[in-house]
Biopython code that builds the backbone (N, CA, C, O; Angstrom):
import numpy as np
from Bio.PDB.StructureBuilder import StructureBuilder

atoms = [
    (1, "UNK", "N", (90.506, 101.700, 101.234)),
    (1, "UNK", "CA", (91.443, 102.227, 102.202)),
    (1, "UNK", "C", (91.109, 103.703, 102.433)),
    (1, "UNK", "O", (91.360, 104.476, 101.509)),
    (2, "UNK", "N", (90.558, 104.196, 103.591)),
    (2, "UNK", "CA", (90.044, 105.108, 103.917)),
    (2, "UNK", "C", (91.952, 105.802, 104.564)),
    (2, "UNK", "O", (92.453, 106.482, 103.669)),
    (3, "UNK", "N", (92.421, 105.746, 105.208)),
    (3, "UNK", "CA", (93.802, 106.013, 105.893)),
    (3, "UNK", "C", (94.823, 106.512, 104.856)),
    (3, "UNK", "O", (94.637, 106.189, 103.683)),
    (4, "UNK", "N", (95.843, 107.239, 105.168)),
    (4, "UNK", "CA", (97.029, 107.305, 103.882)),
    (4, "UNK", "C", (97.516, 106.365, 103.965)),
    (4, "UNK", "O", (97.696, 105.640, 104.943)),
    (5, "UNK", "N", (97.949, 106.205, 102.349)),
    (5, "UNK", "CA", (99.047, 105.061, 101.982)),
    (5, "UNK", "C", (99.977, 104.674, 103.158)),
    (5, "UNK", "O", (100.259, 105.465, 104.058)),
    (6, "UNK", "N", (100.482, 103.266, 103.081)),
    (6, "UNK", "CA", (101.861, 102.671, 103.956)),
    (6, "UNK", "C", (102.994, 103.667, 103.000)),
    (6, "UNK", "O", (103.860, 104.369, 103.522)),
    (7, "UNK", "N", (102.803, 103.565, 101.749)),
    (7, "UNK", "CA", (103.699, 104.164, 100.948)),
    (7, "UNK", "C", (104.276, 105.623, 101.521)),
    (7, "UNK", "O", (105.453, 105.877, 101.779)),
    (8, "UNK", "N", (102.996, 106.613, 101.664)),
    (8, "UNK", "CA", (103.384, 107.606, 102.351)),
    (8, "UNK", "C", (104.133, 107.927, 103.229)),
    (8, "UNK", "O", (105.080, 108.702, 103.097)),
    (9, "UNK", "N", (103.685, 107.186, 104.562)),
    (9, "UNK", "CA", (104.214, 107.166, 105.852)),
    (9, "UNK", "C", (105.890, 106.738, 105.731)),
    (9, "UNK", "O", (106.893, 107.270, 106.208)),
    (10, "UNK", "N", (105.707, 105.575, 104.899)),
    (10, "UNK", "CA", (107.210, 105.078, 104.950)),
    (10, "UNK", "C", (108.480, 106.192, 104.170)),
    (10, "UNK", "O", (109.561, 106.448, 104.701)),
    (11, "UNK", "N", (108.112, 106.623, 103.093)),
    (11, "UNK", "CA", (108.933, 107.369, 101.729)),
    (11, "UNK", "C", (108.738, 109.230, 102.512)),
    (11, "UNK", "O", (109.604, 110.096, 102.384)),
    (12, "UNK", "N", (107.683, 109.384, 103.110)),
    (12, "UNK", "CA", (107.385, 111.349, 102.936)),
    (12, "UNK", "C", (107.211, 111.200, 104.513)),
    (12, "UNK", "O", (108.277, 111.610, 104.971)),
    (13, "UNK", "N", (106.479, 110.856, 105.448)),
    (13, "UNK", "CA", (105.839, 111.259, 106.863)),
    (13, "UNK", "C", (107.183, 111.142, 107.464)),
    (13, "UNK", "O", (107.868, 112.120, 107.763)),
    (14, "UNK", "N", (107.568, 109.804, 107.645)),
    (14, "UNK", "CA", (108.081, 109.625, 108.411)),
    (14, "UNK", "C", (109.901, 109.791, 108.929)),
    (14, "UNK", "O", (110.418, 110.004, 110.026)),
    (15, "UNK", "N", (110.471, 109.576, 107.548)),
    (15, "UNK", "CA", (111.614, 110.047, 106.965)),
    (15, "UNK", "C", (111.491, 112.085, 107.399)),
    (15, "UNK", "O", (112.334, 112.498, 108.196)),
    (16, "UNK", "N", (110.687, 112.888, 106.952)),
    (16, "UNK", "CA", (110.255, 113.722, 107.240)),
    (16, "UNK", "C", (110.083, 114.219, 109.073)),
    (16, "UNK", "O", (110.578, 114.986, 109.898)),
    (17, "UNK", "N", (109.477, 113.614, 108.993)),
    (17, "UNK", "CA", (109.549, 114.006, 110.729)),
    (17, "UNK", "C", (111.019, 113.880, 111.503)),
    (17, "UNK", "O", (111.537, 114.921, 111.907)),
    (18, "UNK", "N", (111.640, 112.703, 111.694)),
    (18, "UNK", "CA", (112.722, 112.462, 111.765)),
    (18, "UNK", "C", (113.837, 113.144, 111.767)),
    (18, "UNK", "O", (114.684, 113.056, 112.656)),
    (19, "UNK", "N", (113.940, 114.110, 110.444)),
    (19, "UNK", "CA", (114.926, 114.748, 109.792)),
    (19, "UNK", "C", (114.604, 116.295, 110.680)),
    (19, "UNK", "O", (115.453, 117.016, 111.204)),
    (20, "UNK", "N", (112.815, 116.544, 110.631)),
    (20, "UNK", "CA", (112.911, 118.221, 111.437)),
    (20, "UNK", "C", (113.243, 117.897, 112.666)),
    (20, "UNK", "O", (114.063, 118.694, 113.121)),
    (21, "UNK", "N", (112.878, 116.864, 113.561)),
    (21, "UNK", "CA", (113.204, 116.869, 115.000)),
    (21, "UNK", "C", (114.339, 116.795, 115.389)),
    (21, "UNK", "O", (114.561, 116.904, 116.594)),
    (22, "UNK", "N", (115.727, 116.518, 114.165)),
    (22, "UNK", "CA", (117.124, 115.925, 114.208)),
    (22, "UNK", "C", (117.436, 118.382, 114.130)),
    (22, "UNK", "O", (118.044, 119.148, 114.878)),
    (23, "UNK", "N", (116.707, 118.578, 112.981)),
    (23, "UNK", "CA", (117.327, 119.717, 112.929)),
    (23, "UNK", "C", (116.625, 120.554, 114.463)),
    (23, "UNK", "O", (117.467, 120.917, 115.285)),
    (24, "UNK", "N", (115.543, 120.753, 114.700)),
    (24, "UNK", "CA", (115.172, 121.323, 115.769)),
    (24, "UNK", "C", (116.014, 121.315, 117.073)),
    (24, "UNK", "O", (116.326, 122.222, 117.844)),
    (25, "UNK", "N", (116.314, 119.789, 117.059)),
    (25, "UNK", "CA", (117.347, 119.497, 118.270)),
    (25, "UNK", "C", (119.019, 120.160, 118.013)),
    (25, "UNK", "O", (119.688, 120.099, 119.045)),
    (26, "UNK", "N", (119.582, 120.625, 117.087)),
    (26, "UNK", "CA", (120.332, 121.240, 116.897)),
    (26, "UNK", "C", (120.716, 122.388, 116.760)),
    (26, "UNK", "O", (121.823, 122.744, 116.355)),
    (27, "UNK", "N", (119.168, 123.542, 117.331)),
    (27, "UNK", "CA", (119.051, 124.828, 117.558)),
    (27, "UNK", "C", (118.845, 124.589, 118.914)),
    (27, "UNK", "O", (117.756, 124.224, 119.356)),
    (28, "UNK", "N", (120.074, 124.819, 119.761)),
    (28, "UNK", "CA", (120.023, 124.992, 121.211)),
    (28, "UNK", "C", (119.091, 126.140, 122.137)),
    (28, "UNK", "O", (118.848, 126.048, 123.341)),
    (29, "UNK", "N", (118.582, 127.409, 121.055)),
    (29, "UNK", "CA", (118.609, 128.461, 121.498)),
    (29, "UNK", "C", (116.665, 128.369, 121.984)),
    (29, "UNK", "O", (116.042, 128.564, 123.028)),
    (30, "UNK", "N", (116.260, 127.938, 120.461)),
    (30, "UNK", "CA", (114.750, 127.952, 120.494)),
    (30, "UNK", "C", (114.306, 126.457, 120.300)),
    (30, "UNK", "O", (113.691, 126.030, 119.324)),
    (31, "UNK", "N", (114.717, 125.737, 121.387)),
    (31, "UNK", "CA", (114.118, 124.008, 121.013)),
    (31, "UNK", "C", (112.881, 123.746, 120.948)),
    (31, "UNK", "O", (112.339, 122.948, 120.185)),
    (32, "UNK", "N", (112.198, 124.686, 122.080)),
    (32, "UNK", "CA", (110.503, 124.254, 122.205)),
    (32, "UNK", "C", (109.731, 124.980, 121.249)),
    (32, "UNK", "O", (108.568, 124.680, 120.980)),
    (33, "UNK", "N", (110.426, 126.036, 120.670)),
    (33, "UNK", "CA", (109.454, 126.433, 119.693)),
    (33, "UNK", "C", (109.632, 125.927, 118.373)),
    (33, "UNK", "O", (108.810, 125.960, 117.457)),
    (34, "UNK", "N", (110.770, 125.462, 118.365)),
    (34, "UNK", "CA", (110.770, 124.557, 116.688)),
    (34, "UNK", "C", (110.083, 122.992, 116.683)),
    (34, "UNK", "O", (109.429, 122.317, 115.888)),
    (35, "UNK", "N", (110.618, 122.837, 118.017)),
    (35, "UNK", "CA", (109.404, 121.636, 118.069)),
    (35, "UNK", "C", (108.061, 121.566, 118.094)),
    (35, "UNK", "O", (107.430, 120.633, 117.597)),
    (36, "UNK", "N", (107.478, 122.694, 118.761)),
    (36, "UNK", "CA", (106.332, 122.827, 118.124)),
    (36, "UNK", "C", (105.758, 122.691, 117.433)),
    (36, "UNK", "O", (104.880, 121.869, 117.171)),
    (37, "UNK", "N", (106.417, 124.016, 116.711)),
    (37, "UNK", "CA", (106.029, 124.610, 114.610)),
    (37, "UNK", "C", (106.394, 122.985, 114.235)),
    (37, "UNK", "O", (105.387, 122.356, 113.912)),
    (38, "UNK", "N", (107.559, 122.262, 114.223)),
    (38, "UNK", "CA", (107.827, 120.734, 113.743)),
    (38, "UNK", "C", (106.260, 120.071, 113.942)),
    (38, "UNK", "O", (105.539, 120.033, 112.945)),
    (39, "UNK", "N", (105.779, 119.582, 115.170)),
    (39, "UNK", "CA", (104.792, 119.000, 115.262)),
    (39, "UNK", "C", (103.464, 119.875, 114.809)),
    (39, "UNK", "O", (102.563, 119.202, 114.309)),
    (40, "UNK", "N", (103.301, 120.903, 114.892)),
    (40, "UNK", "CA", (102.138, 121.388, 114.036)),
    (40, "UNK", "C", (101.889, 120.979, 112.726)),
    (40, "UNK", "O", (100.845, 120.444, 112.351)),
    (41, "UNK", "N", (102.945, 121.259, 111.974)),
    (41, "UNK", "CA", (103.487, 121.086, 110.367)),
    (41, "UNK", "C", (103.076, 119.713, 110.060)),
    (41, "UNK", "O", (102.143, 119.606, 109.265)),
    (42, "UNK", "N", (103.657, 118.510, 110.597)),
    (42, "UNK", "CA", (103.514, 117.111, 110.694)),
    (42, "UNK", "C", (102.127, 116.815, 110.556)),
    (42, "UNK", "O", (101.733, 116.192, 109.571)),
    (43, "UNK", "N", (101.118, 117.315, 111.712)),
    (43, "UNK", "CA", (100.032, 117.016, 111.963)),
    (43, "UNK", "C", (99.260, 117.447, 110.874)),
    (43, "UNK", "O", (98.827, 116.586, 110.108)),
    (44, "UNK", "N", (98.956, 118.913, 110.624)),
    (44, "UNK", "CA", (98.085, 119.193, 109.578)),
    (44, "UNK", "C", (98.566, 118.729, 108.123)),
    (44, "UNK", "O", (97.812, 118.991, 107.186)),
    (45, "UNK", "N", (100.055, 117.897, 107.808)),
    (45, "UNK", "CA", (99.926, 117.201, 106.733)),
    (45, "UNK", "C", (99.339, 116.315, 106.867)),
    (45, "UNK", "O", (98.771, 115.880, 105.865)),
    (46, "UNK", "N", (99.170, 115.580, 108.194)),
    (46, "UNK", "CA", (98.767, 113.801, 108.118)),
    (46, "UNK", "C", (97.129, 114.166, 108.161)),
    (46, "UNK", "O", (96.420, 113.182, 107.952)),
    (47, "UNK", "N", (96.307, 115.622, 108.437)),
    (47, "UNK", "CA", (94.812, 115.499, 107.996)),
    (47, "UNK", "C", (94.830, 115.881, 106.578)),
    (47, "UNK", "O", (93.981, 115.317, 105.888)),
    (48, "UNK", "N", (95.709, 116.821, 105.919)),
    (48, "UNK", "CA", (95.263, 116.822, 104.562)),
    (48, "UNK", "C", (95.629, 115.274, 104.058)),
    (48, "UNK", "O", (95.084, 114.616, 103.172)),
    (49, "UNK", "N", (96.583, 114.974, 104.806)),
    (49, "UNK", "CA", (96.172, 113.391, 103.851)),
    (49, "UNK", "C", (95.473, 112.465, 103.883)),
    (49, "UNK", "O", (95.499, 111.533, 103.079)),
    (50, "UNK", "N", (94.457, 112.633, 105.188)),
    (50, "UNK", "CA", (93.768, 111.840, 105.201)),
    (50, "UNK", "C", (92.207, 112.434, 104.401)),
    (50, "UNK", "O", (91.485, 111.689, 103.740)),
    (51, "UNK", "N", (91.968, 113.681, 104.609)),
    (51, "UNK", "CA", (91.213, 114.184, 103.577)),
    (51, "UNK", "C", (91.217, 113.668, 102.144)),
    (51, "UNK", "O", (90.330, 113.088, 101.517)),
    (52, "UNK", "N", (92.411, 114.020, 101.800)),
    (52, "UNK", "CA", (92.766, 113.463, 100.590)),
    (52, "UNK", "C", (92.436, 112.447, 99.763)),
    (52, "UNK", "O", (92.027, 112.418, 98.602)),
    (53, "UNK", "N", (92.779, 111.316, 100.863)),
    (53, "UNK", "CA", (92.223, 109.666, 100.689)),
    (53, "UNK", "C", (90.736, 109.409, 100.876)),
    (53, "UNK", "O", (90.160, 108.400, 100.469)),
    (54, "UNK", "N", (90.130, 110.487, 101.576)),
    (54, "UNK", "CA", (88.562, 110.728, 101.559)),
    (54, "UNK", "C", (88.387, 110.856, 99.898)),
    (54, "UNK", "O", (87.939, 110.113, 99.025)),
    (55, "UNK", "N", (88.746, 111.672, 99.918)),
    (55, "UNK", "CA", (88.117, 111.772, 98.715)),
    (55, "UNK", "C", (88.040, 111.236, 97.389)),
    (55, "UNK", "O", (87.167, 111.227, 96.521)),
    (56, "UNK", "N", (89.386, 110.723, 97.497)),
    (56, "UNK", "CA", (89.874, 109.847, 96.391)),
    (56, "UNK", "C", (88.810, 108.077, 96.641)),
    (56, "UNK", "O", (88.201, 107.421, 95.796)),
    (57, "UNK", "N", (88.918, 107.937, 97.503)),
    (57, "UNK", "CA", (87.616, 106.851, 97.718)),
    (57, "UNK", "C", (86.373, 106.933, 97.372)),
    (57, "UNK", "O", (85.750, 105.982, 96.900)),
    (58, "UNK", "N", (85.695, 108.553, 97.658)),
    (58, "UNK", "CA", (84.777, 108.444, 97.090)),
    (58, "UNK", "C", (84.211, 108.622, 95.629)),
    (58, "UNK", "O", (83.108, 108.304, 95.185)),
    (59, "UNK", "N", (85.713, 109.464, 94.766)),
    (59, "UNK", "CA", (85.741, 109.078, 93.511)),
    (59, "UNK", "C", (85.639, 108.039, 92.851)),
    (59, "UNK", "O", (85.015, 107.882, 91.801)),
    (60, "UNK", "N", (86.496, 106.977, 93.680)),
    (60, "UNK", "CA", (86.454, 105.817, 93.302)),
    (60, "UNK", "C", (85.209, 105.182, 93.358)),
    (60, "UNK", "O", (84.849, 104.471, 92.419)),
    (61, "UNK", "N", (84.557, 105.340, 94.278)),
    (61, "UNK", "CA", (83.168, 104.015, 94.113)),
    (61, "UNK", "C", (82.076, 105.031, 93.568)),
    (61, "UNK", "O", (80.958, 104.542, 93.410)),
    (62, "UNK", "N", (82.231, 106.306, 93.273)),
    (62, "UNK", "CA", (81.417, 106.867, 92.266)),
    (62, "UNK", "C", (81.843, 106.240, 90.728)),
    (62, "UNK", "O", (80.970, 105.818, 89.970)),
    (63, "UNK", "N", (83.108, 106.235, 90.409)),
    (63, "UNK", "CA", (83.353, 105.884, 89.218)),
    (63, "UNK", "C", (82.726, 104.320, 89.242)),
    (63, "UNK", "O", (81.875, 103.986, 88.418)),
    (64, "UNK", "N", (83.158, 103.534, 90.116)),
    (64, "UNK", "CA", (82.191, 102.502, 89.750)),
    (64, "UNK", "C", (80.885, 102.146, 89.877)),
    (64, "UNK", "O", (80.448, 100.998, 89.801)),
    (65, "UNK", "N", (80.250, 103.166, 90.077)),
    (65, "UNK", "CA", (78.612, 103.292, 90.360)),
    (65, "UNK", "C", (78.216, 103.596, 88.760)),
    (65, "UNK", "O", (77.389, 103.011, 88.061)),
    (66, "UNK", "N", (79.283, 104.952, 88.355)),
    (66, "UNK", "CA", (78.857, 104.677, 86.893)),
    (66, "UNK", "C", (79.342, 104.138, 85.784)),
    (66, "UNK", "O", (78.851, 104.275, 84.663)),
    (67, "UNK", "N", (80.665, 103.286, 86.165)),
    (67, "UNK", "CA", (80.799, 102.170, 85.086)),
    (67, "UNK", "C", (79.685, 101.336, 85.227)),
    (67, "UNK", "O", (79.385, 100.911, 84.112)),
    (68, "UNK", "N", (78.932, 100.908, 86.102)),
    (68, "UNK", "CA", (77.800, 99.986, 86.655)),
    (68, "UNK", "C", (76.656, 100.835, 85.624)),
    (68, "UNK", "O", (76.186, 99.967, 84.888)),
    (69, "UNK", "N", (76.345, 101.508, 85.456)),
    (69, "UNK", "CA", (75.357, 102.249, 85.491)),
    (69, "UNK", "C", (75.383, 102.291, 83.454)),
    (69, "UNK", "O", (74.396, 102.014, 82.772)),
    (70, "UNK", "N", (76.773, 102.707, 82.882)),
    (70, "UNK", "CA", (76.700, 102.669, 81.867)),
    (70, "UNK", "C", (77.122, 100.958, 81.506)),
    (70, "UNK", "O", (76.683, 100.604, 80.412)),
    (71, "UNK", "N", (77.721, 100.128, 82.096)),
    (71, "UNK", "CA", (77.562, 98.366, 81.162)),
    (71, "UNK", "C", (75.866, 98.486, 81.462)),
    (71, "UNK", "O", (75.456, 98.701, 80.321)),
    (72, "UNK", "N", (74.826, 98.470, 82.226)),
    (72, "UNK", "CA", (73.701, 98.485, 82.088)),
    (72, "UNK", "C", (72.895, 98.726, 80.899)),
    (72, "UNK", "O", (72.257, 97.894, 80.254)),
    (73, "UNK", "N", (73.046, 100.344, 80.637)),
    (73, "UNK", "CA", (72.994, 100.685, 79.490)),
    (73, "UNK", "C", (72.984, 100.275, 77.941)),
    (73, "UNK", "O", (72.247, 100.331, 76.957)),
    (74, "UNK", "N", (74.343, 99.798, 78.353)),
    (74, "UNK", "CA", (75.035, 98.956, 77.090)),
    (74, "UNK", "C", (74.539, 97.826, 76.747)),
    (74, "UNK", "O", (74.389, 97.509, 75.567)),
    (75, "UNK", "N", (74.079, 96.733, 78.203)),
    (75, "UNK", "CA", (73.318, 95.583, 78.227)),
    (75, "UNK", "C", (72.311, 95.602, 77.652)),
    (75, "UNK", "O", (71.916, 94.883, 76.734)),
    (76, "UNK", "N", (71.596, 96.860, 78.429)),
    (76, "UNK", "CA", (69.807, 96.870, 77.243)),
    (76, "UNK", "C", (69.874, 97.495, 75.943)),
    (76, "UNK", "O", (68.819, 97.735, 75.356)),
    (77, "UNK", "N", (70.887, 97.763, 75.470)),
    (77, "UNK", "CA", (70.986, 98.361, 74.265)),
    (77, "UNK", "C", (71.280, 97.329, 73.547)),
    (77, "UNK", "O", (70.914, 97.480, 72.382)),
    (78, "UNK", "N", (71.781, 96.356, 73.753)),
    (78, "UNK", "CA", (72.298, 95.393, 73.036)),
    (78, "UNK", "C", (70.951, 94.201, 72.808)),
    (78, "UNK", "O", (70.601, 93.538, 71.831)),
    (79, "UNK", "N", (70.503, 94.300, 74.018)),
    (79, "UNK", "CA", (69.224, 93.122, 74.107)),
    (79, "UNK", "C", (68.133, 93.599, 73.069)),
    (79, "UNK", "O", (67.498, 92.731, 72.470)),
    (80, "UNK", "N", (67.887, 94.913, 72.829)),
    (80, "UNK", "CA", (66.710, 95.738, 71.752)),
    (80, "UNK", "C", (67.072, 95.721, 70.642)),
    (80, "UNK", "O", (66.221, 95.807, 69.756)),
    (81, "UNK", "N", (68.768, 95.576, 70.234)),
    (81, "UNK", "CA", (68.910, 95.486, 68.866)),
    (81, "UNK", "C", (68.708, 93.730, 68.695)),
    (81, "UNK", "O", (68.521, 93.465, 67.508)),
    (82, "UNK", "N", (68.704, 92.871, 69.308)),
    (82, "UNK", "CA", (68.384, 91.196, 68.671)),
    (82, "UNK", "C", (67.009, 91.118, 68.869)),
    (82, "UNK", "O", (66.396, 90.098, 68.551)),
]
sb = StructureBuilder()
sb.init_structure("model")
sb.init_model(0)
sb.init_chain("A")
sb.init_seg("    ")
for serial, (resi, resn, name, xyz) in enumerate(atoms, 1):
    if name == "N":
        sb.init_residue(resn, " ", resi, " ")
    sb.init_atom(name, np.array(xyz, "f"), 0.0, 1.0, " ", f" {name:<3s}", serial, name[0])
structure = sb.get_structure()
């Protein structure tokens, strides 16, 4: 899963967004500029999170490149001692 969690979106993004556009809309004075700053804020969380999940993926299939890499290991080590 390259994308953020469903978890995210459902529990932090979206609940989140919701709640600033409810308060933004309740400053009569400066609406377009809190909506703004609101949608700026939103956005550059949803790339750090997708960064995020970058990277955590590619931890992941590194870690299994070298669990792969050390059962190998382990395999021919085992075959030289019989």
């Amino acid at each position: 899963m390259v994308g953020p969690s469903i978890i995210f979106y459902i529990f932090f993004a979206v609940p989140y967004i919701f709640v600033m556009y409810w308060l933004v809309k309740q400053d009569k004075k400066k609406y377009i500029w809190g909506l703004s700053i609101v949608t700026i804020i939103a956005i550059i969380g949803i790339i750090v999170s997708q960064k995020a999940s970058k990277v955590a993926l590619q931890n992941y299939q590194q870690h299994q490149i070298d669990a792969r890499e050390i059962e190998r290991e382990n395999k021919s080590d085992s075959l030289q001692l019989d």
